[in-house]
C-alpha positions in Angstrom: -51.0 59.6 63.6 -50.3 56.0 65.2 -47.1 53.9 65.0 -47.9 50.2 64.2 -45.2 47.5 63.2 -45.8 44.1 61.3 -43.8 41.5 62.3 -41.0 40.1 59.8 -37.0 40.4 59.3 -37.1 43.1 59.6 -40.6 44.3 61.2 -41.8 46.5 58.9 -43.1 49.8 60.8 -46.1 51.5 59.1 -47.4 55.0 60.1 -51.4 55.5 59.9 -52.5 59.2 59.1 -56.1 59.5 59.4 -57.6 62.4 56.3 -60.7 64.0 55.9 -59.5 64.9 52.5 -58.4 61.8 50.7 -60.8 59.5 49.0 -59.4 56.3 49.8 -56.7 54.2 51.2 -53.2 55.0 50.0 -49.9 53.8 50.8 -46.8 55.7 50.5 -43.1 54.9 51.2 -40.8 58.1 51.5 -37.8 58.2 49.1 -36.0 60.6 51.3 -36.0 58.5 54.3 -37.9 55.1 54.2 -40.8 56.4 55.9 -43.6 54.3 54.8 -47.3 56.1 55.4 -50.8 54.8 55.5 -53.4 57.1 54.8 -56.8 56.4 56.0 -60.0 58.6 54.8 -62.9 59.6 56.7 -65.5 56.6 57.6 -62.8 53.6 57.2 -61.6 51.9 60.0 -58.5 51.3 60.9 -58.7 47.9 61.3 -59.8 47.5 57.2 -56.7 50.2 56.3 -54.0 48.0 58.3 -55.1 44.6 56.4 -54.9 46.7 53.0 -51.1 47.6 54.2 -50.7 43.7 55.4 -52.1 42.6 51.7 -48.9 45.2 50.3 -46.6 43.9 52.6 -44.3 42.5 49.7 -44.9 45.7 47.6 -43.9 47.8 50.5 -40.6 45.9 51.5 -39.5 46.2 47.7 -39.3 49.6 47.6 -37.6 49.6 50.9 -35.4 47.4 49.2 -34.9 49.9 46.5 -33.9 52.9 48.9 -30.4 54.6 48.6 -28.3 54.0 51.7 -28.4 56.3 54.4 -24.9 57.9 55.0 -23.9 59.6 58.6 -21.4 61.6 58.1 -18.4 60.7 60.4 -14.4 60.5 59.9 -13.9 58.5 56.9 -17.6 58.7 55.5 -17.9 59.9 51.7 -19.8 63.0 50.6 -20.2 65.0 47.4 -19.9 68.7 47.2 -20.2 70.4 44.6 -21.1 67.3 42.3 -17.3 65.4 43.8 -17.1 62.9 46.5 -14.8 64.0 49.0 -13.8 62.0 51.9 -14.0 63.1 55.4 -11.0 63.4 57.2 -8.9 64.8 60.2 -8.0 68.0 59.8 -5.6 70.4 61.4 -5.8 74.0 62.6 -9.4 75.6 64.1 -11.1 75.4 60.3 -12.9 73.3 57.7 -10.5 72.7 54.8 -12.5 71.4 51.3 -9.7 69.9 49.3 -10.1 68.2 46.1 -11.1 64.7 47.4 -11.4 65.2 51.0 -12.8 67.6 53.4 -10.3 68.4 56.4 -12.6 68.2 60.0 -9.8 69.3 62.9 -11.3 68.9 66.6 -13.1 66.3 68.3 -14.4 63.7 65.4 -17.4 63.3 68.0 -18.4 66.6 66.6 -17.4 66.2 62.6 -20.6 66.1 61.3 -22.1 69.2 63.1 -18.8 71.1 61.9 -18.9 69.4 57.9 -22.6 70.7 58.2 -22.0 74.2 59.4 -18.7 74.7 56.6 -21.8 73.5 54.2 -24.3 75.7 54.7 -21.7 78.8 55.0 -20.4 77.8 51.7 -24.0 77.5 50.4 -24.9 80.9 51.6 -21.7 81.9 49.8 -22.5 80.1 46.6 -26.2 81.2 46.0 -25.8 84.9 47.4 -23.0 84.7 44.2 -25.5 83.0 41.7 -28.4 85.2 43.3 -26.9 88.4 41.8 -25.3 87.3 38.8 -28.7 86.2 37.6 -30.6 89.5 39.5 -28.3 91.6 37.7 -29.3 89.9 34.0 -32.9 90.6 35.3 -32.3 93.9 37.0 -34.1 92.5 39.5 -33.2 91.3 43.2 -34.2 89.7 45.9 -34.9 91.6 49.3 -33.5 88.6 51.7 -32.1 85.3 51.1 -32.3 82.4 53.5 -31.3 79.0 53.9 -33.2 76.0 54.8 -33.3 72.2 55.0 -36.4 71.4 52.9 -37.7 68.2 51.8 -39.8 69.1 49.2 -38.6 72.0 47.3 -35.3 73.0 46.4 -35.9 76.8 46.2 -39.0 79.5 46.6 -39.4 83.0 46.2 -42.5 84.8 48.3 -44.6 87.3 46.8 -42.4 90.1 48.6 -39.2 89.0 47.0 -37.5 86.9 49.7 -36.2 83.8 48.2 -35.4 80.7 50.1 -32.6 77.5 49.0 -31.7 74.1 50.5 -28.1 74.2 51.7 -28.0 70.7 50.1 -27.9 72.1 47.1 -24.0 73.1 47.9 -23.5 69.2 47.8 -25.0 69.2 43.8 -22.8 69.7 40.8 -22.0 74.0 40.7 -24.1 74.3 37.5 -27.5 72.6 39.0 -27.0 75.0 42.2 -26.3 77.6 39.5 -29.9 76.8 37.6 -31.8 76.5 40.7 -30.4 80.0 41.4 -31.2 81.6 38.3 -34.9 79.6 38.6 -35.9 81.2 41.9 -34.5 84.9 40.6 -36.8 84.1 37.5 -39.5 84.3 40.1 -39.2 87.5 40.9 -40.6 88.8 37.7 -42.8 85.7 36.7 -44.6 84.1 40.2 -45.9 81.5 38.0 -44.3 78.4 35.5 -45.9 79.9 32.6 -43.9 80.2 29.1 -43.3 83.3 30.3 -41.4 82.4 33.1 -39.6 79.2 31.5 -38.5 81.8 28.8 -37.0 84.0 31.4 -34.9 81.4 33.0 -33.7 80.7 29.4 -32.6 84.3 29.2 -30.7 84.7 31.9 -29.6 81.2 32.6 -29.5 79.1 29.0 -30.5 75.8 28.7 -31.5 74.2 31.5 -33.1 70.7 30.9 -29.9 68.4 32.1 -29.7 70.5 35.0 -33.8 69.6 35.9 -33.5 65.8 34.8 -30.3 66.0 37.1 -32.7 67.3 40.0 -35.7 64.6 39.1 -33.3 61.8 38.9 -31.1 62.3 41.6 -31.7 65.2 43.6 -33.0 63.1 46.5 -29.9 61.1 46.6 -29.0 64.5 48.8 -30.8 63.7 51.6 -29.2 60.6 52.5 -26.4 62.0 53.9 -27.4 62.4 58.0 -25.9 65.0 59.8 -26.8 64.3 63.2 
């Protein structure tokens, strides 16, 4: 991969990935973070790929324009959890408080958004682990480990040997779209497919489901704006 920026206010950087697989030039711009990527297939130079990018150049900086707003999470910065904004905050004492519209941080504000993340992914791991066998015992089936990640490109997976994994994000959705990505992934542990099969077990040990996917298609990346770091 090569960096290479076009001038402009702002310049607009571009990232060139070379692919023996694709079968022509594409252009993608990342809705999680703004990344925008040229791909380049086998036997086209580089040089042809980065004026195709130049001819785009307004396409591109639309859907720049069109991103969500990166959030850093800091004293005073807003954040949901659980599907509610709450507002971050000095706290006092040694622990993370979550109130109903604002999440206590005590210590060194320096380090708030390394604390707000670890009191996120413990209450995550709380959260699923609850889900995980509510829906396991409807199935009278369950999972042999449970581990949390945070993925860009899937929400949940289970393995072939019953380990299932979640994005800690998910803490931050509203309780009953963590709760459906829960009961998904347990699904998976009798059906390793998304046949009707599978989509009927969900049903049965979940219930309807389809706000709770539009919810995730519409605005589950919204989730990843918030920086932590």
């Amino acid at each position: 991969m090569s960096q290479h920026i076009f001038p402009g206010n702002p310049p607009l950087s571009v990232v060139l990935r070379h692919s023996t697989r694709a079968r022509r030039i594409s252009l993608r711009v990342s809705r999680l973070d703004g990344r925008v990527t040229l791909t380049v297939p086998k036997g086209v130079r580089d040089s042809e790929a980065l004026n195709f990018a130049r001819q785009k150049e307004m396409w591109i900086r639309a859907q720049l324009d069109k991103q969500p707003m990166q959030v850093q999470i800091a004293p005073g910065a807003e954040l949901p959890v659980g599907g509610r904004m709450r507002r971050v905050v000095a706290g006092a004492g040694k622990s993370v408080v979550l109130g109903v519209d604002e999440i206590a941080v005590p210590g060194d504000a320096a380090r708030a958004a390394a604390r707000v993340q670890g009191f996120l992914r413990e209450l995550a791991r709380n959260r699923l682990a609850e889900a995980v066998d509510h829906y396991g015992a409807r199935l009278g089936r369950h999972p042999t480990r449970l581990t949390l990640r945070d993925t860009r490109s899937r929400w949940g997976s289970c393995s072939s040997a019953g380990a299932l994994m979640f994005s800690w994000r998910l803490v931050m959705a509203p309780e009953e779209v963590l709760d459906y990505v829960a009961a998904h992934e347990v699904a998976h542990l009798t059906e390793m497919n998304h046949s009707k099969a599978f989509w009927d077990q969900v049903a049965h040990i979940h219930g309807s489901y389809q706000d709770q996917r539009n919810w995730l298609r519409d605005q589950g990346q919204d989730l990843h704006r918030y920086r932590f770091v």
